[in-house]
GULUM-866231 format. One record per residue: residue in one letter; z negated, y, x of N, C-alpha, C in turn. Coordinates in pm, whole numbers, padded with zeros to 5 digits, always signed. Atoms other than C-alpha are relative to their C-alpha. Example, Ala and Ser with C-alpha at 12.3 -4.5 7.8 and 13.67 -1.06 7.14 Angstrom:
% GULUM-866231
A+00000-00119+00089-00780-00450+01230+00000+00120+00090/S+00006-00119-00082-00714-00106+01367-00073+00109-00077/
% end
This chain:
% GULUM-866231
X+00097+00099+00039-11303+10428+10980+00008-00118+00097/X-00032+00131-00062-11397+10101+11213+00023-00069-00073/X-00049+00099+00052-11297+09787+11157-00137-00028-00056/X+00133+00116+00059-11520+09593+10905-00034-00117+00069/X+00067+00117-00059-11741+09342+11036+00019-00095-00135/X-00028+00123+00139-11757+08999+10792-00139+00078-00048/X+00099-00050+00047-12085+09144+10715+00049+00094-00122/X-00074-00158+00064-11949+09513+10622+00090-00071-00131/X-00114+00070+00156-11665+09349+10387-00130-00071-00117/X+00088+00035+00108-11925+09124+10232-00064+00078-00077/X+00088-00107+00070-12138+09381+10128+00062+00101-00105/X-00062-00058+00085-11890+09602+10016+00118-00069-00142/X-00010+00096+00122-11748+09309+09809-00115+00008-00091/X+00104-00004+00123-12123+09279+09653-00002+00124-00079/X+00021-00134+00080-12107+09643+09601+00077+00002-00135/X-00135-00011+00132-11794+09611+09381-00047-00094-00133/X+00051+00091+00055-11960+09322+09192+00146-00128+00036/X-00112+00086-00001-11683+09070+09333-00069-00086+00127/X+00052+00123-00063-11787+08747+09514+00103+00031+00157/X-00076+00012-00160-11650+08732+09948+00071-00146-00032/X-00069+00184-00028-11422+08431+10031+00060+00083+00142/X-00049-00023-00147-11222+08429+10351+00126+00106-00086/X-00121-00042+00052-10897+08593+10185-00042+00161-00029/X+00098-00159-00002-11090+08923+10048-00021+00076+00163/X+00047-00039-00117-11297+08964+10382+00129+00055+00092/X-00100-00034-00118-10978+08946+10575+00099+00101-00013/X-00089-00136+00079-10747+09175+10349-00088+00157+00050/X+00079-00139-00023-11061+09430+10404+00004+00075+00137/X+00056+00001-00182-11130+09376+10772+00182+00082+00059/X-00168-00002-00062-10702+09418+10797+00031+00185-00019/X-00040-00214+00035-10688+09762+10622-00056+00058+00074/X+00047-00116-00045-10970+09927+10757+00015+00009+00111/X-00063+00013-00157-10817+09845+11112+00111+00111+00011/X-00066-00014-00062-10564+10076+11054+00018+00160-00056/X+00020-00151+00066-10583+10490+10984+00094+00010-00116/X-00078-00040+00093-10321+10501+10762+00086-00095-00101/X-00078+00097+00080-10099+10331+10523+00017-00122+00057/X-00035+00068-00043-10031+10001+10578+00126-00058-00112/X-00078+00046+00051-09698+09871+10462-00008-00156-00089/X+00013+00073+00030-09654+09612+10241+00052-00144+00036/X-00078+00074-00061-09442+09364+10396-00096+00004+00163/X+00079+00040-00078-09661+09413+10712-00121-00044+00010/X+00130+00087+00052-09994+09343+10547+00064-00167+00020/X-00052+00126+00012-09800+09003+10446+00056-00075+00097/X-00019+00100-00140-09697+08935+10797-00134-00015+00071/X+00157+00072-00073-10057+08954+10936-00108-00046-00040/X+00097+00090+00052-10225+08775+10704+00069-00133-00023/X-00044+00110-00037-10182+08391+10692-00062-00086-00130/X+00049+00021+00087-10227+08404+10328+00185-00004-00114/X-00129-00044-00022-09914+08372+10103+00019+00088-00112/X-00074-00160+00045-09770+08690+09906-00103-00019-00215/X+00086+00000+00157-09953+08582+09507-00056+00057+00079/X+00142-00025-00074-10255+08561+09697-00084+00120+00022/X+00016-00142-00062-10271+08858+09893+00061+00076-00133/X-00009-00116+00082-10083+09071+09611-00135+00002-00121/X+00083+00042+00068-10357+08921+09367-00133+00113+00020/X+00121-00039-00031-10654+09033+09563+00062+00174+00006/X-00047-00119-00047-10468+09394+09649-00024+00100-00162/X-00065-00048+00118-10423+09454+09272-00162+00012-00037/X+00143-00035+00064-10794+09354+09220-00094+00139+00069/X+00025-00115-00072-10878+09594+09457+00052+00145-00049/X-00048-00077+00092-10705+09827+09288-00084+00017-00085/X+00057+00007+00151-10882+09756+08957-00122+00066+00020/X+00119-00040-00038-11209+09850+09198+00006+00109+00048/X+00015-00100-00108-11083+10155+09354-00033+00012+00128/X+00059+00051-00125-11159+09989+09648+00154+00060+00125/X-00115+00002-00079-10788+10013+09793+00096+00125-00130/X-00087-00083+00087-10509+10306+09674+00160-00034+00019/X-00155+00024-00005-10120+10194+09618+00031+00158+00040/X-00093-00085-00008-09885+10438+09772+00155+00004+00043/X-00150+00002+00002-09499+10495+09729+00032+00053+00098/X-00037-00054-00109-09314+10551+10004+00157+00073-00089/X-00098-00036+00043-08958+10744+09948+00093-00148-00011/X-00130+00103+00013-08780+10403+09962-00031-00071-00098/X-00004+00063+00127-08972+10275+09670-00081-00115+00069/X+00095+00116-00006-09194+10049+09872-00116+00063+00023/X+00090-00026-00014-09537+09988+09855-00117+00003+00113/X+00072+00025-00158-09798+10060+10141-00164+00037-00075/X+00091+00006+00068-10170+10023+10049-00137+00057+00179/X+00126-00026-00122-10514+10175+10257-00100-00008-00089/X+00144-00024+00062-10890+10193+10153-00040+00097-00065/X+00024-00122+00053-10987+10422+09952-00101+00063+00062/X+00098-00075-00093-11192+10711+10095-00125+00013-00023/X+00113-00011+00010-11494+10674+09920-00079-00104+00076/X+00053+00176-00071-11521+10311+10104-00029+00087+00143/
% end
């Protein structure tokens, strides 16, 4: 998948029925940058948001099917887009 444009995110925010802000957009734009899992602890280093925040929006994303939690064997969490996005 490319990277989301601010556009792309917005939209797929309206789709979800959930309002854009900068924090959303950038969580979106961050995942779909990257084929595969992204760790959780590295999400939280390249965003310049701090750890509520970002887990907040991750969780709502969640709630939308927008994003899928996955366990790694060590018991941490690493999160990507879901594939219907």
């Amino acid at each position: 998948m490319p990277v989301l444009s601010v556009s792309g995110a917005e939209a797929l925010l309206k789709e979800n029925g959930l309002k854009a802000n900068k924090a959303r957009i950038a969580i979106l734009q961050l995942l779909s940058a990257f084929s595969g899992p992204l760790p959780q602890g590295e999400l939280l280093n390249l965003l310049d948001y701090d750890r509520i925040t970002v887990y907040r929006i991750i969780r709502l994303f969640e709630s939308k099917k927008m994003v899928t939690r996955i366990k790694t064997s060590k018991q941490k969490n690493s999160f990507q887009l879901t594939e219907k996005i």
